[in-house]
C-alpha positions as CSV (number, residue, x, y, z in Angstrom):
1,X,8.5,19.7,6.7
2,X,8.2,16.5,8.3
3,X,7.1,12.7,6.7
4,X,5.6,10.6,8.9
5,X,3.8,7.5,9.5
6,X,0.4,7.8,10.8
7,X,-0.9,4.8,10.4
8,X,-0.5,1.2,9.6
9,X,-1.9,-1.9,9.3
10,X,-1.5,-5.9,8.3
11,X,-3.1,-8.8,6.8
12,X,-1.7,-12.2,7.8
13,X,-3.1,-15.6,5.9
14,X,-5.4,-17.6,7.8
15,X,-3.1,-21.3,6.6
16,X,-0.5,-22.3,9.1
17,X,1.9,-24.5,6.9
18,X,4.3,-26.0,9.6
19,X,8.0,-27.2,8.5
20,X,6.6,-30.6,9.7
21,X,4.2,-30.4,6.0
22,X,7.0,-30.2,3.9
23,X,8.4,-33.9,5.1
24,X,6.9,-35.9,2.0
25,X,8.3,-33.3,-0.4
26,X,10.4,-34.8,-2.6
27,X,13.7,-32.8,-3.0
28,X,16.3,-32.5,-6.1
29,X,19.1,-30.4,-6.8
30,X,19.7,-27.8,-9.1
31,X,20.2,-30.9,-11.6
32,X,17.1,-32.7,-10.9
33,X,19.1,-35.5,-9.2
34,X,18.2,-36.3,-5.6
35,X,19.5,-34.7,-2.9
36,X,21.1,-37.6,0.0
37,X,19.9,-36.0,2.8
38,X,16.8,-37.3,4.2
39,X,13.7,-34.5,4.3
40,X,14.2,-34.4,8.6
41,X,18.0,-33.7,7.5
42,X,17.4,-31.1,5.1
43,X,14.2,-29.3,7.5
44,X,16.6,-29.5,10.4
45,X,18.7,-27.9,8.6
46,X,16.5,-25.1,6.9
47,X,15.5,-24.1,10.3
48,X,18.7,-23.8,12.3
49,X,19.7,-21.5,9.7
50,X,16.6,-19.3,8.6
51,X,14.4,-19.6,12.3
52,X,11.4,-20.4,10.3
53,X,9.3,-22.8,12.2
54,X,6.5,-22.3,10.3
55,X,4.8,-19.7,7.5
56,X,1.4,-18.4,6.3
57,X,-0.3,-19.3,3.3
58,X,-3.3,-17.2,1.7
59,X,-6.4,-19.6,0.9
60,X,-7.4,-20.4,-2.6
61,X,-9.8,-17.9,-3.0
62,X,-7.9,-14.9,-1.4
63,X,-5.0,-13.0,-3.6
64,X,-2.5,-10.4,-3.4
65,X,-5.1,-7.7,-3.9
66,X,-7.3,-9.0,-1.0
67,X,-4.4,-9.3,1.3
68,X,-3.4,-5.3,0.3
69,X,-7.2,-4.2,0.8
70,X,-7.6,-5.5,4.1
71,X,-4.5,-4.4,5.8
72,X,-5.2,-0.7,3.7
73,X,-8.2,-0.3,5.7
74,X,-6.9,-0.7,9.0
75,X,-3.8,1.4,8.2
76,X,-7.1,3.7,6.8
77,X,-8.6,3.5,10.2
78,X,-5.6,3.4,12.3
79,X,-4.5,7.0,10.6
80,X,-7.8,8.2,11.4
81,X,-8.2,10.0,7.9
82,X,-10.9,10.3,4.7
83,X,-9.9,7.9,2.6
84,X,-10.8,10.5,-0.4
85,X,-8.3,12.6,0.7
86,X,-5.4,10.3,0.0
87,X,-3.1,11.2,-3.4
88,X,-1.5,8.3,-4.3
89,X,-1.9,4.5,-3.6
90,X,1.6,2.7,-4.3
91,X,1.7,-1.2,-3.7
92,X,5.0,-3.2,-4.1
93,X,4.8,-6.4,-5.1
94,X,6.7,-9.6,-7.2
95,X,4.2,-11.8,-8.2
96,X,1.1,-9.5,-9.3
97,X,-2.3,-11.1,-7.9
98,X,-1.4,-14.6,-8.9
99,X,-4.6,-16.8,-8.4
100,X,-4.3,-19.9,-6.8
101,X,-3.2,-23.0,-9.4
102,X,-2.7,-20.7,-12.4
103,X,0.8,-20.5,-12.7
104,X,0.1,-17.2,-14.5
105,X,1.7,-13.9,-13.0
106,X,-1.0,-11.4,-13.2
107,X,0.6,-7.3,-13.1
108,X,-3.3,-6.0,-15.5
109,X,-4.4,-4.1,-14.2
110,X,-2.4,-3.2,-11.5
111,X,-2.3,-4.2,-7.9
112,X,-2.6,-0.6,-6.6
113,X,-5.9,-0.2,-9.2
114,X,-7.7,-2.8,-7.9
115,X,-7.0,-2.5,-4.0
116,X,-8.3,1.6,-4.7
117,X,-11.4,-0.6,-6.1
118,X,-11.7,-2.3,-3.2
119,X,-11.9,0.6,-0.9
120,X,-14.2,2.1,-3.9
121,X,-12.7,5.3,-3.4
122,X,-14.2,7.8,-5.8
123,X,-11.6,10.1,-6.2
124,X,-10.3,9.8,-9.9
125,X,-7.7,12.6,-8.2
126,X,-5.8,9.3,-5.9
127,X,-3.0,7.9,-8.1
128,X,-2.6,4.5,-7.9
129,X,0.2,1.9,-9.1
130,X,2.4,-0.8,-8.6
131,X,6.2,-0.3,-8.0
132,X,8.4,-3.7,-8.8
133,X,12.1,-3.5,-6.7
134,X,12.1,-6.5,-5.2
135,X,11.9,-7.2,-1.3
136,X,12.8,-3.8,-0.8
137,X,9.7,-2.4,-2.3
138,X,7.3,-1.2,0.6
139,X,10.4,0.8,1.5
140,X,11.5,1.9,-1.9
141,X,7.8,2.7,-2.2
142,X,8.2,5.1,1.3
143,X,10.8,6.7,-0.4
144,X,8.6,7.5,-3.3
145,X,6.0,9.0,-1.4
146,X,8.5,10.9,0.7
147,X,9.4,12.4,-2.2
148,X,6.4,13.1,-3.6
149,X,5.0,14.8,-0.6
150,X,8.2,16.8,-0.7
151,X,7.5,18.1,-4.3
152,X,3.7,19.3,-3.6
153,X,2.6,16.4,-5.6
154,X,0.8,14.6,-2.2
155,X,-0.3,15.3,1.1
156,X,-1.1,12.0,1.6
157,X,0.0,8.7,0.8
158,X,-1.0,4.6,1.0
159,X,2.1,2.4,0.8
160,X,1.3,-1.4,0.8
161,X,3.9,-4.3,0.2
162,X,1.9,-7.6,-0.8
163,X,3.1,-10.9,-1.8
164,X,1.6,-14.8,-2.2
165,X,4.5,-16.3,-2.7
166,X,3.3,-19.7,-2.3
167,X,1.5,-19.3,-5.7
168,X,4.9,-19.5,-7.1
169,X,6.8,-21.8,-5.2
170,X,8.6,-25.3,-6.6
171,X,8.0,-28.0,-4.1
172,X,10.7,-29.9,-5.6
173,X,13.4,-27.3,-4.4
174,X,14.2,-26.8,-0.5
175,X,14.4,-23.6,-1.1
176,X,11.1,-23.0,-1.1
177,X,10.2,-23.2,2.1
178,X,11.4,-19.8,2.7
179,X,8.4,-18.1,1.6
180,X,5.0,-17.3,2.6
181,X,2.3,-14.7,1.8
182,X,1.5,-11.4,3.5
183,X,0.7,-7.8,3.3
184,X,1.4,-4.7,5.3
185,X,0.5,-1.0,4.6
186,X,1.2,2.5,6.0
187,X,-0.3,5.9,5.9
188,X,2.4,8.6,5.2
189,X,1.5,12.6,5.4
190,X,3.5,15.4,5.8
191,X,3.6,17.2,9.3
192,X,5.0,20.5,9.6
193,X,5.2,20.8,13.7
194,X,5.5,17.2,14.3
195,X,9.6,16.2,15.4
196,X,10.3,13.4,13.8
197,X,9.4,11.3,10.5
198,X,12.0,10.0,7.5
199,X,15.1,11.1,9.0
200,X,17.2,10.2,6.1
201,X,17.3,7.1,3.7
202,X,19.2,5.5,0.9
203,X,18.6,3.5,-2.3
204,X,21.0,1.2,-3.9
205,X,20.9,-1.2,-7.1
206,X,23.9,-4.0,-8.2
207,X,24.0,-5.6,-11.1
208,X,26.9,-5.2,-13.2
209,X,28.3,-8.3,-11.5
210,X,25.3,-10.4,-12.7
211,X,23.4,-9.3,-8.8
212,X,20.1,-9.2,-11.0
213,X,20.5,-13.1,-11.6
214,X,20.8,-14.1,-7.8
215,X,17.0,-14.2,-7.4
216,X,15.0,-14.7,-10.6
217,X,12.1,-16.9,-12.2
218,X,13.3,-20.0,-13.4
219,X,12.0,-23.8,-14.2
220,X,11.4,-26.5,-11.8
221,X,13.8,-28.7,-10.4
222,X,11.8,-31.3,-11.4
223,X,12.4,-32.6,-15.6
224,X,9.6,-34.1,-15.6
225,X,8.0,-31.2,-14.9
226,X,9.4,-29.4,-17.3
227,X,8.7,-31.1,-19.8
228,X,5.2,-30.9,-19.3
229,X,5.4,-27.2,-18.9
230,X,7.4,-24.1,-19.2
231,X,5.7,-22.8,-16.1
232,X,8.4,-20.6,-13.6
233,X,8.8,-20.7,-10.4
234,X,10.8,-18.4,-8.1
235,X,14.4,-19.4,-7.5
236,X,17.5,-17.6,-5.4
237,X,21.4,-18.9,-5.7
238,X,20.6,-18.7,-1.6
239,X,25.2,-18.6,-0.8
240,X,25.4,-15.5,-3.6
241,X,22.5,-13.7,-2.0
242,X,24.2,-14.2,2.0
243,X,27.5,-13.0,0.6
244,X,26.4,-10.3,-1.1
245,X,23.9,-9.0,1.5
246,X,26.1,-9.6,4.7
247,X,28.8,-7.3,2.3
248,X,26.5,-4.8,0.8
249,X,24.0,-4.2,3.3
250,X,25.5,-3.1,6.2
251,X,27.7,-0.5,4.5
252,X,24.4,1.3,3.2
253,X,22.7,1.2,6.7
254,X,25.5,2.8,7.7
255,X,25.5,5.4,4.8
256,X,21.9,5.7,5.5
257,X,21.9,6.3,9.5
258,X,25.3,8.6,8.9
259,X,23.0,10.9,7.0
260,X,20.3,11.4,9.4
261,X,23.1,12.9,12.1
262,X,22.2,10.7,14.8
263,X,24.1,8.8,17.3
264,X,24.4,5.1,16.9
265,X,23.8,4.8,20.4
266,X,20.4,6.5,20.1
267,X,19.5,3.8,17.7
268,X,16.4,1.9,19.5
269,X,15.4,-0.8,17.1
270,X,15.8,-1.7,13.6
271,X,13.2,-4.0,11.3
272,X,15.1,-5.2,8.8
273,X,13.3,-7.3,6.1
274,X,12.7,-10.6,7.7
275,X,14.4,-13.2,4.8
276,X,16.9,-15.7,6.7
277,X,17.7,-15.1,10.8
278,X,21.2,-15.9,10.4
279,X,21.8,-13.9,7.6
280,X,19.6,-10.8,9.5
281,X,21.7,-11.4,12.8
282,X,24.9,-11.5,11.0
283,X,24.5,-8.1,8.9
284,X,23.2,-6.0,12.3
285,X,26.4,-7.5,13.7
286,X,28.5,-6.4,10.9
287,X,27.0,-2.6,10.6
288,X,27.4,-1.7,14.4
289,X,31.3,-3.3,14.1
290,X,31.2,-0.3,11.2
291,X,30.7,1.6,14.6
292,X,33.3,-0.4,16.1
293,X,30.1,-1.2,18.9
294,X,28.0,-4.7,19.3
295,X,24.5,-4.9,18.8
296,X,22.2,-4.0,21.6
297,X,20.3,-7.5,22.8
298,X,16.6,-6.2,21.8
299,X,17.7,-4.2,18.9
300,X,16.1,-6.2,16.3
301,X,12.6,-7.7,16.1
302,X,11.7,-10.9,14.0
303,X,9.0,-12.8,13.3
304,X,10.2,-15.2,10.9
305,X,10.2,-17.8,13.0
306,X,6.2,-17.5,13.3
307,X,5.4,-15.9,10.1
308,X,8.2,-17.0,7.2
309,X,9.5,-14.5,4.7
310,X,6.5,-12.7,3.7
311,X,8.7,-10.7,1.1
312,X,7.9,-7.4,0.6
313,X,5.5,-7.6,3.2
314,X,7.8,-8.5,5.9
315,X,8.5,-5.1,7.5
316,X,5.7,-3.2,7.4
317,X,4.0,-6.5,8.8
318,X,6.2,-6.6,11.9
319,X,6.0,-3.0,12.3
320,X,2.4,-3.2,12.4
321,X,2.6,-5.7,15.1
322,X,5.4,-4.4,17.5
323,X,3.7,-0.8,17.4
324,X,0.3,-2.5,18.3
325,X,1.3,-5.1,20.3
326,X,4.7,-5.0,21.5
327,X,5.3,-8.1,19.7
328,X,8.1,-10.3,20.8
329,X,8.4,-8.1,23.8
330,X,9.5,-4.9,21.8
331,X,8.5,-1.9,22.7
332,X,8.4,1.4,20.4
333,X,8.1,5.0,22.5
334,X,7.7,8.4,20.7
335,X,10.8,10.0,20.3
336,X,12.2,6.9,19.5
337,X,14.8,6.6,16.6
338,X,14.8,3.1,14.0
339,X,16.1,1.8,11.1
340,X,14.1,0.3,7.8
341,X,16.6,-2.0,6.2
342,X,16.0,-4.3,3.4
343,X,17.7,-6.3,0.6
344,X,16.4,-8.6,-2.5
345,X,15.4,-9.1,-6.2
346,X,17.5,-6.7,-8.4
347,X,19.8,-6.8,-6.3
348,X,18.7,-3.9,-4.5
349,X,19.1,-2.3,-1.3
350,X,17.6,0.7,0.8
351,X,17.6,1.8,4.2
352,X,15.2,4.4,5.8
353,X,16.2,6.6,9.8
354,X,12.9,7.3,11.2
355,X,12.1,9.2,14.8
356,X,8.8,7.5,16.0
């Protein structure tokens, strides 16, 4: 039996917010003092080390669960299948379907429960929920439905990742530019004649170093702000999270793509989630030197630069758009094998091989 993808589909915000908007931010340190760079300093900065040019935000009116049902029913459409007929509807997410202003992290009812809503699938039979891992979770959420369709529980499954980050963001800390909003979603079924699908994959979670602490919800950089409010804001020691990944992740690629018995040299193109260019760059460099090779030049497609880190939302997105489009100039052919590679909140890891 195979797993594969048969369909998939994206949502991107409408609101370009360019790095050139953030210049009248005012921003502090960790310990509320100010920082002495000037704000073209610190952007100039921000850029040559994440790519990010700019990001997309969702408008006011539009949350997570929007974002999810829209880019459901084109996956929907694209897989060319009765939407009755799926089993299980799985959304990854961090931030629930956080309206705009609230400062209130919404998770009832679920994500997964209100996009099925959405689609007003009558099925009661179509399982939905919300899975929390995390960055990784659209794949960690492929994995689930893998197995799933492997036990007899599914023939069918919708996996979305979905996040509006920007709901959540301090505009007092530089960080913060990182993020943008998003959602991407795929179809998987089982095949039984079809060569190809989940090839392998692997799952990984740290924490008894304190990993779970590297990206969190925490106050604003701002005391006056706190003072007025215990509201929480999204936060990442950004140096712990680049050491850790660039150590970490490339070992469990290569774990990953071991398992799937292919040749490294067979290896076409890999979408790893799309959180800092550098730090992306540098951990595709380190996994093929665990090959004792170099990195093919179009091996890895990004669209950070245009898009921002979208989260969990950042691969399937850019999947969605090199299979359609051959964005960026990358081109996906059937037979083809990739790589799924992503790292964040937990700290967690996974990797999924996949023949196109």
């Amino acid at each position: 039996m195979n797993y594969i993808i048969t369909g998939t589909g994206s949502c991107t915000p409408d609101i370009t917010k360019k790095n050139s908007d953030f210049l009248q931010n005012k921003f502090l340190d960790r310990d509320g003092s100010d920082i002495q760079s000037s704000n073209p300093e610190i952007i100039e900065k921000f850029k040559s080390i994440t790519g990010i040019n700019e990001r997309r935000y969702a408008s006011d009116e539009i949350n997570s669960s929007d974002l999810a049902s829209d880019a459901a029913r084109v996956a929907i459409i694209d897989s060319k299948i009765d939407q009755e007929t799926l089993d299980y509807i799985i959304v990854a997410h961090n931030a629930g379907d956080i309206s705009c202003n609230s400062g209130q992290v919404d998770t009832l009812p679920s994500i997964a429960s209100k996009v099925k809503a959405k689609l007003k699938i009558k099925n009661p039979n179509c399982v939905a929920y919300d899975i929390i891992c995390g960055c990784p979770g659209w794949l960690e959420g492929m994995i689930q439905a893998k197995s799933l369709i492997k036990s007899g529980m599914a023939n069918k499954c919708l996996i979305i990742g979905c996040d509006t980050l920007s709901r959540i963001l301090d505009e007092n800390d530089r960080d913060s530019m990182i993020y943008a909003d998003g959602s991407g979603a795929t179809i998987l079924e089982k095949e039984t004649y079809f060569d190809g699908g989940i090839l392998s994959h692997k799952s990984a979670t740290f924490t008894y170093e304190g990993e779970n602490e590297f990206i969190f919800y925490g106050s604003s950089y701002n005391k006056d702000l706190r003072k007025r409010n215990d509201q929480k804001f999204i936060k990442m020691q950004g140096r712990k999270v680049y050491e850790f990944a660039l150590t970490n992740v490339p070992i469990a690629m290569k774990s990953c793509f071991d398992d799937s018995k292919s040749n490294i040299n067979d290896l076409k193109k890999i979408f790893i989630h799309q959180a800092n260019k550098k730090m992306d760059e540098a951990i595709i460099k380190r996994f093929y030197r665990l090959y004792k090779s170099t990195p093919p030049k179009d091996i890895l497609p990004m669209n950070i630069e245009e898009f921002g880190n979208s989260s969990v939302a950042t691969i399937p997105t850019l999947f969605d758009i090199v299979k359609k489009n051959n964005y960026g100039g990358h081109v996906l052919n059937k037979g083809d094998i990739i790589m799924f590679a992503s790292v964040g909140a937990g700290m967690n890891i996974n990797a999924i091989t996949y023949k196109i």
